[in-house]
N, C-alpha and C positions, 0 to 999 in steps of 0.2 A: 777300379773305382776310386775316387778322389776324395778326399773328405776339402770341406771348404767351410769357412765360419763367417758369416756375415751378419753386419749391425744394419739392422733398417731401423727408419725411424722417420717424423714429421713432425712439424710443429702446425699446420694450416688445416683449414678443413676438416672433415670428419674424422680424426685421426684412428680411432677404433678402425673404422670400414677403411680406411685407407692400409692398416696393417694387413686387415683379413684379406684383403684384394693384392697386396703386394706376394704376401704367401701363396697364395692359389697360383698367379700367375710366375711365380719361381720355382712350383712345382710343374709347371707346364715348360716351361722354358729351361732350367736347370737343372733340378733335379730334386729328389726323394727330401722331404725335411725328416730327417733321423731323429732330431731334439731341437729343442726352442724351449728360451728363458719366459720368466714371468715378463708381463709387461711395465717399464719402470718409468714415472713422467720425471723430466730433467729439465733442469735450467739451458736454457739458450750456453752455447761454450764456441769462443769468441768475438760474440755482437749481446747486445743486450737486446730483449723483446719482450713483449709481457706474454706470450703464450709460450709456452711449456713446451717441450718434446717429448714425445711417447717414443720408445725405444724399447727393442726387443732385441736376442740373440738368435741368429738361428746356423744348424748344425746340419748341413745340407748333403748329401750323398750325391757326386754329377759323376760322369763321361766326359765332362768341356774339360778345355783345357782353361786356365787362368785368361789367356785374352778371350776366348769362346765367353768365359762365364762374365768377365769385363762388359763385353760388348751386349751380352742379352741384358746387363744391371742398366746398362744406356737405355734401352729401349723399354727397359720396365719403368723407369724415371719420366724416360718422355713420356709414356702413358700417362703419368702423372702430372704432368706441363711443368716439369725437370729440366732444364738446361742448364748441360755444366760447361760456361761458358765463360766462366768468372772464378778469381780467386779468393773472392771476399764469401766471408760466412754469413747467409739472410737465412729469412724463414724461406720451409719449402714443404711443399706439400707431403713429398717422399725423396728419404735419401738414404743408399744403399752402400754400404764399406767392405767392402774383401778384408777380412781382419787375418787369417791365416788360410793356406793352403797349402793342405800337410803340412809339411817341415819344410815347404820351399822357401827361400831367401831370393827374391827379383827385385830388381833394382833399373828397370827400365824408365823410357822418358814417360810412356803413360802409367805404368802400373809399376807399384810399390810393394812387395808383398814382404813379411809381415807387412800391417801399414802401419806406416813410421810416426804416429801420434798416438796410437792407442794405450802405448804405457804411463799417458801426460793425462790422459781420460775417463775419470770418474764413471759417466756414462757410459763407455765401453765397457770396462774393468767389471763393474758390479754384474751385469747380465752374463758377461763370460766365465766371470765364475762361478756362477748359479749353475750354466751345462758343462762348463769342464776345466775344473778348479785346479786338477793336476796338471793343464798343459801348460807344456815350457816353452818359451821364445827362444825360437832358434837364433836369436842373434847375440839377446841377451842373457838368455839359457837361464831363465831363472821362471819359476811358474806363475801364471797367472795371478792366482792366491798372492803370492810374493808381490807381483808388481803393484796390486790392489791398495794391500798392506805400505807399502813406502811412495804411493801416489797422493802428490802436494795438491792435488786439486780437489777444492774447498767448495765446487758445485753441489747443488742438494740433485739425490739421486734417490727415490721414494718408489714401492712399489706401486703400480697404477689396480685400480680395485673398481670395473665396470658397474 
């Protein structure tokens, strides 16, 4: 069994019901959610927009492998009317980030594990430490917590309260 950590999150649309539907169908398609962070709304990180991001952590138990679980996040996206077909950051209804997997280190053309922004990210950072404040980056080997603490981004990250 795998452990996997992944950031969902949207700025469009019903953003509540788009979380809750994102989770149901990741427990269908990937796997077991172990733990998930509070819901936190964020500033847009890098484009400006006036609507907000809702972002969550979640702590997922799979069987897939990293492309397995890759390619089912494609198809939970496009559920979403998600194409990632573009390098530029917009609003999106739902968008979903492999943040670890175990203690792997990949470095392939489509998939990046750790992902290689998440210690620049406010919005990651805070929901990851909320579920697991201990973990270390296996590249940078230093824990979450840590990276939290010395991250220069100045984006508001605010717990979200239905």
């Amino acid at each position: 069994m795998h452990t996997v950590y992944l950031l969902i999150g949207g700025n469009k649309g019903d953003r509540i019901k788009f979380l809750e539907e994102a989770r149901e169908i990741i427990i269908r398609q990937i796997g077991h959610i172990y733990k998930y962070s509070s819901v936190y709304e964020t500033e847009p990180w890098g484009f400006n927009h006036e609507n907000r991001f809702l972002n969550q952590c979640l702590i997922v138990k799979t069987l897939l492998s990293p492309h397995d679980v890759l390619k089912s996040i494609k198809e939970i996206e496009a559920h979403f009317d998600r194409m990632r077909n573009t390098d530029v950051y917009e609003s999106r209804n739902m968008d979903i980030d492999i943040l670890f997997f175990n203690d792997l280190i990949l470095n392939d053309e489509d998939l990046k594990i750790p992902h290689p922004l998440l210690y620049e990210r406010k919005f990651v950072l805070v929901p990851l430490v909320e579920v697991e404040p201990d973990l270390i980056h296996p590249v940078i080997h230093k824990t979450v917590s840590e990276l939290l603490l010395q991250c220069s981004d100045n984006k508001i990250v605010v717990p979200y309260h239905v």
